[in-house]
C-alpha positions as CSV (number, residue, x, y, z in Angstrom):
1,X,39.8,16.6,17.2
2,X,39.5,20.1,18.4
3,X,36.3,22.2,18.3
4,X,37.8,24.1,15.7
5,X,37.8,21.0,13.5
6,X,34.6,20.6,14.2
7,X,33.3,24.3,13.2
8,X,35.3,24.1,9.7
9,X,33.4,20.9,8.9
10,X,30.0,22.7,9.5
11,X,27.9,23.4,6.6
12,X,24.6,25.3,7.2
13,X,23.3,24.3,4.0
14,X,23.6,20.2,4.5
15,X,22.8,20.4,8.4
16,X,21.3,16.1,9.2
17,X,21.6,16.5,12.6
18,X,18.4,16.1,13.6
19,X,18.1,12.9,10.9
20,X,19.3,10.6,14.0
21,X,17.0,12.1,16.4
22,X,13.8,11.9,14.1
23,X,14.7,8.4,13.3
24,X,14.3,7.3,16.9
25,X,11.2,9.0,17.5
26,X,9.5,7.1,14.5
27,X,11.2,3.6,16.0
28,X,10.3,4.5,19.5
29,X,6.6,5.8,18.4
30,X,6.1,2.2,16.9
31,X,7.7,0.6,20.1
32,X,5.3,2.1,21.8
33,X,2.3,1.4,19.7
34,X,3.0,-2.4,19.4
35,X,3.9,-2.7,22.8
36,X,0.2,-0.4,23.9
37,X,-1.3,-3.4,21.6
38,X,0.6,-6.4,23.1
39,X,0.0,-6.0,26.3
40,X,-3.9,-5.2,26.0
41,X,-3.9,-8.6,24.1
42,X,-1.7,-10.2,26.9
43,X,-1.2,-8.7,30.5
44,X,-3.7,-5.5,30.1
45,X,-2.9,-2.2,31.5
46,X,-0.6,-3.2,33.8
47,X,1.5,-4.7,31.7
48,X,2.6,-1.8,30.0
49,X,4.2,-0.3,33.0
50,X,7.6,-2.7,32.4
51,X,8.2,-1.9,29.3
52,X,7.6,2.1,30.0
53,X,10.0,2.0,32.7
54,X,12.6,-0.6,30.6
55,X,12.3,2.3,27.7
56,X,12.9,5.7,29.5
57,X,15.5,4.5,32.4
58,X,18.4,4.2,29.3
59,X,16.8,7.4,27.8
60,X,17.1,9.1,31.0
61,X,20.6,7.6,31.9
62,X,21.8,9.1,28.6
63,X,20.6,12.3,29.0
64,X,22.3,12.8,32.4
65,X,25.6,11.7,31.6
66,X,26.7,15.4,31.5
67,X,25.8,16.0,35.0
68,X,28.3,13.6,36.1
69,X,31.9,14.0,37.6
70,X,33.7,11.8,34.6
71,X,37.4,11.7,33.8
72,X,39.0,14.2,31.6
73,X,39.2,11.7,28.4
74,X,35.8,10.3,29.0
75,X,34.2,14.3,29.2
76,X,36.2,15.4,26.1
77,X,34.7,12.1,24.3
78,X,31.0,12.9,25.5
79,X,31.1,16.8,24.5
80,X,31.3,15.1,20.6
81,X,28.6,12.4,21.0
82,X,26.5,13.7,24.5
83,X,24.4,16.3,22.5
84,X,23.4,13.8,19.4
85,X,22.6,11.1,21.7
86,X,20.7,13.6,24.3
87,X,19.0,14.7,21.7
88,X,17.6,10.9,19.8
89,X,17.1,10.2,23.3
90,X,14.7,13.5,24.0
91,X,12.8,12.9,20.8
92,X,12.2,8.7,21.8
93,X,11.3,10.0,25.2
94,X,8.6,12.4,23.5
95,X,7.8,10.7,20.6
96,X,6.9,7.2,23.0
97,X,5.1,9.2,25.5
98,X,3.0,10.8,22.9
99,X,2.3,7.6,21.5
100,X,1.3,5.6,24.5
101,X,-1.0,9.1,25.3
102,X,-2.7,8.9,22.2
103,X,-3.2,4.6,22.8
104,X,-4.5,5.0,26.1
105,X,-6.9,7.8,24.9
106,X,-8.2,5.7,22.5
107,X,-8.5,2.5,24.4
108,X,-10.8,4.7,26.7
109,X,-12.9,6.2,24.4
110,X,-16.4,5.6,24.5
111,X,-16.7,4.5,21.0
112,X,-13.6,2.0,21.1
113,X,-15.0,0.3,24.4
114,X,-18.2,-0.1,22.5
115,X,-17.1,-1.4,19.3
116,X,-14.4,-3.6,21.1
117,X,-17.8,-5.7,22.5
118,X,-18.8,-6.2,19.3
119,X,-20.9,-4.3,16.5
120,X,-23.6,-2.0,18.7
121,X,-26.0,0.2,17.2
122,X,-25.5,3.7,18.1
123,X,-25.9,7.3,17.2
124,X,-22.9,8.9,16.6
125,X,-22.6,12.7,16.0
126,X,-19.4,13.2,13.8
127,X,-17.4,15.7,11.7
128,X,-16.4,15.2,8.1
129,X,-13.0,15.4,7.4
130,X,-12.7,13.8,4.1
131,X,-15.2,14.0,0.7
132,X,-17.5,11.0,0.3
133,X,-15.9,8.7,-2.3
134,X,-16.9,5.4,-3.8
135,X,-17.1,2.6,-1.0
136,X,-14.7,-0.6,-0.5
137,X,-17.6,-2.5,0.8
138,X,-20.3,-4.2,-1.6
139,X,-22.5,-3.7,1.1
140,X,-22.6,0.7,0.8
141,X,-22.1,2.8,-1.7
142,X,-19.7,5.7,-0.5
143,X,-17.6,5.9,2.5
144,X,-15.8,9.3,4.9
145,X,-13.5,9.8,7.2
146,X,-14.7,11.2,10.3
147,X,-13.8,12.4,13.9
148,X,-16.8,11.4,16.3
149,X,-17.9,13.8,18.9
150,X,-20.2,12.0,21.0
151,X,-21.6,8.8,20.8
152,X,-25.5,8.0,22.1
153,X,-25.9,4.0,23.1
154,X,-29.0,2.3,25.0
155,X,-30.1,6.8,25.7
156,X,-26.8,7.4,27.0
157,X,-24.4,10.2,25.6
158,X,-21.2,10.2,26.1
159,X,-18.4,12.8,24.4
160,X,-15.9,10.9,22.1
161,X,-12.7,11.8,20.0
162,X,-12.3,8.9,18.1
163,X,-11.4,8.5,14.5
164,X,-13.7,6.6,12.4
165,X,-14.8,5.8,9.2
166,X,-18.1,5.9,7.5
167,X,-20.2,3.3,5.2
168,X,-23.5,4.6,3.8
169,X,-25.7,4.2,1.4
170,X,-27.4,7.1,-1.1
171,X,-28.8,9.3,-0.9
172,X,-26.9,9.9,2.1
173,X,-24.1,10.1,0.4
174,X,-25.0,13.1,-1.4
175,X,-25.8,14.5,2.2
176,X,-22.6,14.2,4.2
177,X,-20.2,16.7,2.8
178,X,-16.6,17.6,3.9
179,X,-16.3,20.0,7.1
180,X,-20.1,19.8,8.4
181,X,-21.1,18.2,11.5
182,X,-24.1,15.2,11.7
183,X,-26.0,12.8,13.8
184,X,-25.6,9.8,11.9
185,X,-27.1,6.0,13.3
186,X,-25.3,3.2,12.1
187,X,-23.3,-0.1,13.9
188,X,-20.0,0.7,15.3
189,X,-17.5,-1.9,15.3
190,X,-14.1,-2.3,15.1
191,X,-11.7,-1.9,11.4
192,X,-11.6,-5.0,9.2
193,X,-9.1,-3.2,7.4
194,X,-7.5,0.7,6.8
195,X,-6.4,2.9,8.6
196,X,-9.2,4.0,10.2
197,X,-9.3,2.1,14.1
198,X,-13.4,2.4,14.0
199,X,-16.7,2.0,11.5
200,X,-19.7,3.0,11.1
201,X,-21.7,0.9,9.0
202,X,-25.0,1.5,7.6
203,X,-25.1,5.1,8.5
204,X,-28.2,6.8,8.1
205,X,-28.6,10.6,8.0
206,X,-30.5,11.5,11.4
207,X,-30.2,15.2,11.7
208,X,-27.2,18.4,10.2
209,X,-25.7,19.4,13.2
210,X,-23.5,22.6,11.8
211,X,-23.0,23.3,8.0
212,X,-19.3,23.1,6.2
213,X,-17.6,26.6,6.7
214,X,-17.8,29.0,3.9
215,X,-14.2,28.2,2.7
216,X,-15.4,24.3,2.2
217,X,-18.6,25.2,0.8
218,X,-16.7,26.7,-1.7
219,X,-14.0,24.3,-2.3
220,X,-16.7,21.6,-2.5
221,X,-18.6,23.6,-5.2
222,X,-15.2,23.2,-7.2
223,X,-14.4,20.1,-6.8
224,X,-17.7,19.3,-7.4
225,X,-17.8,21.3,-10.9
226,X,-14.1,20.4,-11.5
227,X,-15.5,16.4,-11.3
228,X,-18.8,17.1,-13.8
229,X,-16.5,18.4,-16.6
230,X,-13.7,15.1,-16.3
231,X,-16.6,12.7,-16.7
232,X,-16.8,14.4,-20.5
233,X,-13.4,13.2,-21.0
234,X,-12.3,9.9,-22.4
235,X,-12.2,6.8,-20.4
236,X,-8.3,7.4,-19.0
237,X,-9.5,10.9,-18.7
238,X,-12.3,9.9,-16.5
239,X,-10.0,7.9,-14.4
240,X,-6.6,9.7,-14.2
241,X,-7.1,13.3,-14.6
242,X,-9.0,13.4,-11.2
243,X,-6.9,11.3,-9.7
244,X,-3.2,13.4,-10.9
245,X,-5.3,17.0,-10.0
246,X,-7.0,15.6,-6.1
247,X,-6.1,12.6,-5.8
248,X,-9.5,10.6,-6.0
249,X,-9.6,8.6,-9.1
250,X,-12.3,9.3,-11.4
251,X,-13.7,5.9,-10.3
252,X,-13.8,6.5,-6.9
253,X,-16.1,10.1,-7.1
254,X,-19.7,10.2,-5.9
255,X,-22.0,12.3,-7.4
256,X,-23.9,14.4,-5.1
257,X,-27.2,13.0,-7.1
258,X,-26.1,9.7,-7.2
259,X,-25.8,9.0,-10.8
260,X,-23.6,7.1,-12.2
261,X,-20.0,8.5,-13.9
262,X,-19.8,6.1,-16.9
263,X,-16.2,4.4,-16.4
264,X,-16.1,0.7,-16.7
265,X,-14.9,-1.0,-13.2
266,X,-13.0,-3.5,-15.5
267,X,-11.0,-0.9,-17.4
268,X,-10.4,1.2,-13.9
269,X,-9.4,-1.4,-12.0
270,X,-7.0,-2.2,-15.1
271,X,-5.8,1.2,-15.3
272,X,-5.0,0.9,-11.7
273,X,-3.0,-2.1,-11.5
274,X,-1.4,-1.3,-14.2
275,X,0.3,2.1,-12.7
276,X,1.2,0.1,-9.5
277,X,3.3,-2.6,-11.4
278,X,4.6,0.0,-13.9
279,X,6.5,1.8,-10.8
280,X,4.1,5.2,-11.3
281,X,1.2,4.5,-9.0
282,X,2.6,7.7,-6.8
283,X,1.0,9.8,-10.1
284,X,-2.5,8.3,-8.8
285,X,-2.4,10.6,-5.7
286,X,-1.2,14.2,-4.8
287,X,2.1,14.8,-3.6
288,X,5.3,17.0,-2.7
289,X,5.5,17.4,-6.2
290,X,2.1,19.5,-6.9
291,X,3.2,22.1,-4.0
292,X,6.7,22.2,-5.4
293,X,5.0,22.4,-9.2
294,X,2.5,25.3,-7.9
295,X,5.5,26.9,-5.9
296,X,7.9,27.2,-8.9
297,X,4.9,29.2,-10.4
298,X,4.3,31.6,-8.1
299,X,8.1,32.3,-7.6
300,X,7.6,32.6,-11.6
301,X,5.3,35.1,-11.2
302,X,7.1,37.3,-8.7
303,X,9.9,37.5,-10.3
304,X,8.3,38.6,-13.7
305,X,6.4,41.7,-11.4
306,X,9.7,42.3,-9.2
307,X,7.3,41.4,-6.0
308,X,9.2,41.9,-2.7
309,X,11.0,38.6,-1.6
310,X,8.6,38.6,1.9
311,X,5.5,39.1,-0.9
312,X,7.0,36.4,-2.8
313,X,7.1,34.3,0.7
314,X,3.5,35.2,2.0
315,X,2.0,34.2,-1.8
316,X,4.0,31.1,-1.9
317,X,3.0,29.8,1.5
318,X,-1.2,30.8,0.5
319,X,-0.6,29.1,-2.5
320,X,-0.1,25.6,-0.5
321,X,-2.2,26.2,1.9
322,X,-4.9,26.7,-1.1
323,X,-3.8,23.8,-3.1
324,X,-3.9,21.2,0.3
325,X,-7.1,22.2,1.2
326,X,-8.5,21.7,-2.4
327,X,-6.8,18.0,-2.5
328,X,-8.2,14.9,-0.9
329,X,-6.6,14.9,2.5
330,X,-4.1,12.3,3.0
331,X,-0.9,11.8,5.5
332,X,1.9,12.4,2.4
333,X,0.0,16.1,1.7
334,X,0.0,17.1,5.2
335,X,3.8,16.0,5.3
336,X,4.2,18.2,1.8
337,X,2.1,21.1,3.7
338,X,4.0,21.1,6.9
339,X,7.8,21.0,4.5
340,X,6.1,24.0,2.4
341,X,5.6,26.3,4.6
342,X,8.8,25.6,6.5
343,X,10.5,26.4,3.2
344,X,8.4,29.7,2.9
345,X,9.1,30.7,6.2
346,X,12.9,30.5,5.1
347,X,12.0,32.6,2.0
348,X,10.3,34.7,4.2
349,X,13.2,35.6,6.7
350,X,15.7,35.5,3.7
351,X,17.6,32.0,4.6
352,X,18.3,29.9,2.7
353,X,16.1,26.5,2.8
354,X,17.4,23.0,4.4
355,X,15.4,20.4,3.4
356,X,17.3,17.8,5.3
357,X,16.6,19.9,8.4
358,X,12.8,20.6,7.4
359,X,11.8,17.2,6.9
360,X,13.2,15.9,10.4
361,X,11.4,18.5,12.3
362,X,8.3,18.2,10.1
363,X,8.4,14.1,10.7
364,X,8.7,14.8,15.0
365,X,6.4,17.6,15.2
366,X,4.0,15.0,12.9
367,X,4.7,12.3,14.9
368,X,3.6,14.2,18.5
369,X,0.7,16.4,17.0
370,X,-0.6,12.4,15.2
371,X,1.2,9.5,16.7
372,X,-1.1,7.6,14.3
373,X,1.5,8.9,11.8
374,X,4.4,6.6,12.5
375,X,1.6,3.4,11.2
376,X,0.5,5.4,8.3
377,X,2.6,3.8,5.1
378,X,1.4,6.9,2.6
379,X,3.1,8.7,5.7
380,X,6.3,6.1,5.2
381,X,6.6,6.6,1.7
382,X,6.6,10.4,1.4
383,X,9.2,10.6,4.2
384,X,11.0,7.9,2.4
385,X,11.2,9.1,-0.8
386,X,12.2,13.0,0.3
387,X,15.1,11.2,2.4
388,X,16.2,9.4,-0.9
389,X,16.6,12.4,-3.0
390,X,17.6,14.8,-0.4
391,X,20.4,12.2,0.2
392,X,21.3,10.9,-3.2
393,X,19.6,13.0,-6.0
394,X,22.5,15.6,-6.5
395,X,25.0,12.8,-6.3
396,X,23.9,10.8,-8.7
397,X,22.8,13.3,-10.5
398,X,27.0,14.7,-11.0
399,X,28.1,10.6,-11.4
400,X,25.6,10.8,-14.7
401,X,26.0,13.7,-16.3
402,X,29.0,13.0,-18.1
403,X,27.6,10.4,-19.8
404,X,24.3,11.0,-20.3
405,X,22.2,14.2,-21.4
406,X,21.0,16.8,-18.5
407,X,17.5,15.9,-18.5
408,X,17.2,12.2,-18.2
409,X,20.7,12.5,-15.7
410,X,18.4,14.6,-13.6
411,X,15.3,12.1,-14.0
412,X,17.0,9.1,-13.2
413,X,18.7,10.7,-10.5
414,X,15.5,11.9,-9.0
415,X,13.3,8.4,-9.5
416,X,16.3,5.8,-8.0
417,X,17.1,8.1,-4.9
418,X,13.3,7.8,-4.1
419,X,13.3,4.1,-4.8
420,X,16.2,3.6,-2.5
421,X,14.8,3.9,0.4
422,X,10.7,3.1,-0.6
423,X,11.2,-0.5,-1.6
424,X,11.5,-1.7,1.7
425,X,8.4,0.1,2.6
426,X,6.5,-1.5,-0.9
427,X,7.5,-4.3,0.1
428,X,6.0,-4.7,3.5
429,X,2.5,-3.7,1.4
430,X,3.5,-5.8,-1.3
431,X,6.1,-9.1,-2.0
432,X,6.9,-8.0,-5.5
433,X,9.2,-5.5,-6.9
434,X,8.6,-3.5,-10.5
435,X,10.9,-3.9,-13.0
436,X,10.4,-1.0,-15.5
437,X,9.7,1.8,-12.5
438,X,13.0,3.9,-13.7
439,X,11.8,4.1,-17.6
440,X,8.1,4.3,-16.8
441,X,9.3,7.9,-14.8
442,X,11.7,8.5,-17.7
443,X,8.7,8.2,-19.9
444,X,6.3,10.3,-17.9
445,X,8.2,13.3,-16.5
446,X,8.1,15.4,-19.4
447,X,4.4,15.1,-19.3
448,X,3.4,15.6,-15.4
449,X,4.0,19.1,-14.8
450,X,2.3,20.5,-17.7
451,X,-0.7,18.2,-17.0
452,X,-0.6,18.9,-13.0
453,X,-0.9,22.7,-13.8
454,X,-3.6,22.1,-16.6
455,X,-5.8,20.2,-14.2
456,X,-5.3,22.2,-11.3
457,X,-6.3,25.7,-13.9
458,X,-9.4,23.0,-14.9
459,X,-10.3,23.0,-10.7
460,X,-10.2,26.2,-10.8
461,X,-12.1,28.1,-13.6
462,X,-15.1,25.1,-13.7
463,X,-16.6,26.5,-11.5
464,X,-16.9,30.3,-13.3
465,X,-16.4,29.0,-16.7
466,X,-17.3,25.3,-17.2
467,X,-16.4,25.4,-21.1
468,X,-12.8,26.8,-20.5
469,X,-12.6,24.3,-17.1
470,X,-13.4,21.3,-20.1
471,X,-10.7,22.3,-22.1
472,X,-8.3,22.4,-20.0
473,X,-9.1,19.3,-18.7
474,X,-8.9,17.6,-22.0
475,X,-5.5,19.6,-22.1
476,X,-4.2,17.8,-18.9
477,X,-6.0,14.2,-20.2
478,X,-2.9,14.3,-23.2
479,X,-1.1,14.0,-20.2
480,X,-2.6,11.4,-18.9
481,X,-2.8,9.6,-21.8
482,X,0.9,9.1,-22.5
483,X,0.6,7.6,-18.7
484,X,-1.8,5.6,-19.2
485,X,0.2,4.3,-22.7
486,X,3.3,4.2,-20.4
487,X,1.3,2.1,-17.9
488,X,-0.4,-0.5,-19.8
489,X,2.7,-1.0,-22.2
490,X,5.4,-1.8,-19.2
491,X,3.0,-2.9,-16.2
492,X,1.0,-5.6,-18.2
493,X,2.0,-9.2,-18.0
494,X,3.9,-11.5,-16.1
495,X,7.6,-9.5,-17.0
496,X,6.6,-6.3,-14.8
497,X,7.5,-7.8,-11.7
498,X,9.5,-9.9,-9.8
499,X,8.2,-11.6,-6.6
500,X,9.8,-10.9,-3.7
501,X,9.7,-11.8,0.0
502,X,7.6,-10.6,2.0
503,X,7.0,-9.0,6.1
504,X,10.4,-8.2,7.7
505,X,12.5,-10.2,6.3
506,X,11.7,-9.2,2.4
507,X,12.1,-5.5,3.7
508,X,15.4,-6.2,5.4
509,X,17.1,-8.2,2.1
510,X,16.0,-5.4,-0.1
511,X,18.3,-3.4,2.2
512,X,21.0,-5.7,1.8
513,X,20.5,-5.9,-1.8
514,X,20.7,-1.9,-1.9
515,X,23.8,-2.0,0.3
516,X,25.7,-4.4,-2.0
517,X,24.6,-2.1,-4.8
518,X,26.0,1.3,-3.3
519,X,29.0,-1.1,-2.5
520,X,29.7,-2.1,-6.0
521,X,28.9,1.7,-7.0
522,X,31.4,3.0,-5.2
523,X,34.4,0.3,-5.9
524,X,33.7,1.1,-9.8
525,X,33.8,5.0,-9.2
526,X,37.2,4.8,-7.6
527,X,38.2,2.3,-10.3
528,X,37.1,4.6,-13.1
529,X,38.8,7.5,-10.8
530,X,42.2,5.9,-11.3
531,X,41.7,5.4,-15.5
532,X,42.3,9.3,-15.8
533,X,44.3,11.1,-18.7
534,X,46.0,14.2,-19.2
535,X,44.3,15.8,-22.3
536,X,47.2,17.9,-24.3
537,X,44.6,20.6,-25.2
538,X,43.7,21.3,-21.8
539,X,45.8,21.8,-19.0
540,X,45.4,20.7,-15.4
541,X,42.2,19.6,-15.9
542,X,41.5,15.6,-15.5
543,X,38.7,13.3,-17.4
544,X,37.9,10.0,-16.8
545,X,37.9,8.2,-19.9
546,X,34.1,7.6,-20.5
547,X,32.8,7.2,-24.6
548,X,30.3,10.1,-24.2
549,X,32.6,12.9,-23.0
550,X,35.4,11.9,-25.5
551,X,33.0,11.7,-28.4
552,X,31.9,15.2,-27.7
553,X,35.3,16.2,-27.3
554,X,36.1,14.8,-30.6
555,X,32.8,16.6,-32.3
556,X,34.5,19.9,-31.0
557,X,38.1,19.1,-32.3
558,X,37.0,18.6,-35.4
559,X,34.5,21.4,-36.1
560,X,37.3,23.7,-35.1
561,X,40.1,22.0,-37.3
562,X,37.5,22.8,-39.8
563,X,36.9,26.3,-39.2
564,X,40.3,26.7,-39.4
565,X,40.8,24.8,-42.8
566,X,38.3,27.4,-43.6
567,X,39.9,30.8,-42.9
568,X,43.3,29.4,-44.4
569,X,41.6,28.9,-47.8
């Protein structure tokens, strides 16, 4: 095939060649974090030098090919494939090396070596990056996520970087606020559990190094006032309309005074389980689908007031950089933060956006900035589920609209291209698969945006106008409550899920599963494809035979053989 063949097939606006190349940096990020763990549970240090070498040498070996002298054939087949493969083989090169950097950095870390001899008592002077919420431990009340800057043991300081998370008790919890610096003493030792490598347990205020910035001050002031007025609500209000607006159920928020918010564990914990085997558990946190909710608002708004498209850019792109500051922080909003902007900057220079495009350069420039990324499974998921409608959404979408109405083709469209390629992930966290996730979205969508938007106007008037800030909640918690109906209705009992197996093996016959279904998807498309009439009253165009489409076309028939009955009389 000549390059011209090539060029004609090119189509800027569904450009995956970077897919290949971000999918091996993920694989070869993980390589190179369970091969960093293996060998310091095995050989040590040393160890890891085999594999390094074993890794890059076929990297490197690829990526030279074009510098040899190869016969004509051979060089005419390598100008097809050389750049793709050069290319997977650059981002595994860079995505390992950042990995094993980021292992080895840890590994010497003051704080890891300590906590790797056991639980020590230290003082520890860290920065806040998360809000305190309610703790996982019966042992504290609230825990934070934190990035340690030095650590003090036996009178000795040393500087650290390492991530770690925080278990203390009140009223400290009231103390330790997001973005400020403290000297904390607690035990260090290593996770149990989480995603956090490090804790700190029993942390006890010792001194405030350096005060939130201005901006957080001011966030926290809403949240905080945004949080006061949902405990007013009703019990699902209490729980879910925190939880769909930042992403911290209303269970999970500490009050800076320590009181308590009134929501029954039982019922929470209920609530909660209940959304995960319903298949709508992704409502719990904050997503892709706030920015893009928030987006289409601003665009809205432009367009009403004519704004310039580069105004229309710069607003859109403040507006997520707004909204992901106000949210609890997780992996899946930085992933939506990092695709936002990219789409802005598009907007910006008047191209149009590739989502394909953005979301492999957003997952490698992720995975080098935080190798921890390619561990994180709320990292997974979003990447996942973007993939799965970026890939199938608009073609199933076209396979069901002619027999079923635009909304709900759209919907199930939307919810099965995301599912296709986050089971396997679910199932790694979790051996059991939901039966009703497709009509528990079905159920829902026609109720998230309005409630997203209500909520997030609730976060952001409390704080000026607590009164209005309560209504609006309360308008966001009718919302919720057809959620929470949805939910307990379709997640409750025995006939929500199926088991399933679990590790490896579970993920990799859900793919098979999948495969078999896309199979048997596409056999009864091209069956369907060959039952095709000519319709008399319209020429050259073809329908399959489907009892929606003719049923319609019969509706229309009729209503015009009686207009024309009609006009003869």
């Amino acid at each position: 095939m000549s390059d011209g063949d090539y060029l004609g097939r090119e189509c800027g606006s569904r450009d995956w060649r970077l897919l290949p190349a971000a999918l091996c940096g993920w694989a070869a990020s993980l390589a190179a974090h369970a091969g960093f763990g293996y060998c310091m549970n095995h050989d040590g240090i040393l160890g890891l030098l085999p594999i390094v070498v074993i890794g890059m040498v076929p990297a490197v070996a690829v990526s030279g090919l074009a510098f040899l002298r190869l016969s004509e054939p051979l060089r005419r087949w390598l100008s097809v494939w050389h750049a793709s493969v050069t290319m997977c083989a650059v981002a595994a090169i860079a995505c390992a090396s950042c990995a094993l950097a980021y292992d080895l950095l840890q590994w010497r870390d003051p704080a890891s070596k300590a906590a790797a001899e056991g639980e020590v008592s230290a003082i520890t002077v860290i920065r806040a990056t998360s809000p305190a919420v309610s703790s996982d431990r019966r042992s504290n009340d609230c825990r934070l996520d934190a990035r340690a800057m030095s650590i003090t043991i036996d009178g000795i300081q040393q500087n650290s970087s390492a991530r770690i998370r925080v278990y203390a008790d009140h009223p400290e919890c009231g103390k330790l606020r997001q973005g400020g610096t403290y000297k904390v003493s607690g035990a260090i030792s290593e996770a149990e559990y989480g995603a956090m490598p490090l804790w700190l347990t029993d942390a006890m205020l010792v001194g405030r190094i350096r005060p939130p910035s201005i901006p957080m001050r001011i966030i926290d002031t809403m949240q905080q006032a945004f949080l006061t007025q949902t405990t007013q609500l009703s019990d699902q209000g209490k729980v879910l309309v925190p939880g769909l607006t930042l992403g911290i159920l209303g269970q999970d928020y500490v009050p800076a005074e320590g009181t308590d918010v009134g929501i029954d564990s039982t019922y929470a914990a209920q609530i909660e389980d209940a959304f995960r085997r319903s298949g709508i558990v992704h409502l719990m946190a904050v997503s892709g689908g706030h920015l893009a909710v928030v987006a289409a608002l601003v665009r809205g708004i432009c367009s009403f007031f004519l704004a310039p498209r580069r105004v229309s850019a710069l607003l859109v792109a403040s507006s997520y950089v707004m909204l992901s500051a106000c949210v609890f922080p997780s992996d899946s909003v930085s992933r939506a933060l990092m695709m936002g902007l990219s789409g802005a900057a598009c907007l910006f220079l008047g191209r149009r956006g590739q989502a394909m495009a953005s979301l492999s350069w957003t997952t490698l420039v992720m995975l080098m900035a935080c190798p921890q990324m390619s561990q994180s499974f709320g990292f997974a998921l979003s990447c996942a589920a973007v993939l799965g409608i970026v890939l199938f959404a608009e073609t199933l979408n076209a396979w069901m609209m002619p027999v079923m109405p635009r909304f709900i083709a759209e919907a199930m469209s939307m919810t099965i291209s995301a599912q296709v390629f986050t089971l396997p992930i679910q199932v790694l966290i979790e051996p059991e698969l939901p039966i009703f996730s497709v009509p528990a979205n079905l159920m829902v969508a026609p109720f998230v945006g309005f409630s997203t938007l209500a909520g997030l106007a609730s976060l952001t008037i409390s704080w000026l106008i607590p009164w209005m800030g309560l209504q609006l909640a309360r308008v966001a918690s009718w919302g919720t409550l057809v959620m929470e109906m949805t939910a307990l209705h379709l997640g409750t009992g025995e006939q929500a899920t199926v088991p399933w197996a679990g590790g490896i093996k579970g993920a990799a016959l859900i793919c098979v599963v999948e495969a078999i279904c896309v199979l048997t998807a596409v056999i009864a498309r091209r069956v369907l494809a060959a039952m095709i009439i000519q319709e008399p009253d319209l020429p050259g165009k073809r329908l399959i035979v489907n009892p929606v489409e003719r049923l319609r076309m019969w509706m229309e028939r009729t209503r015009k053989a009686l207009r024309e009955l009609q006009w003869e009389e």
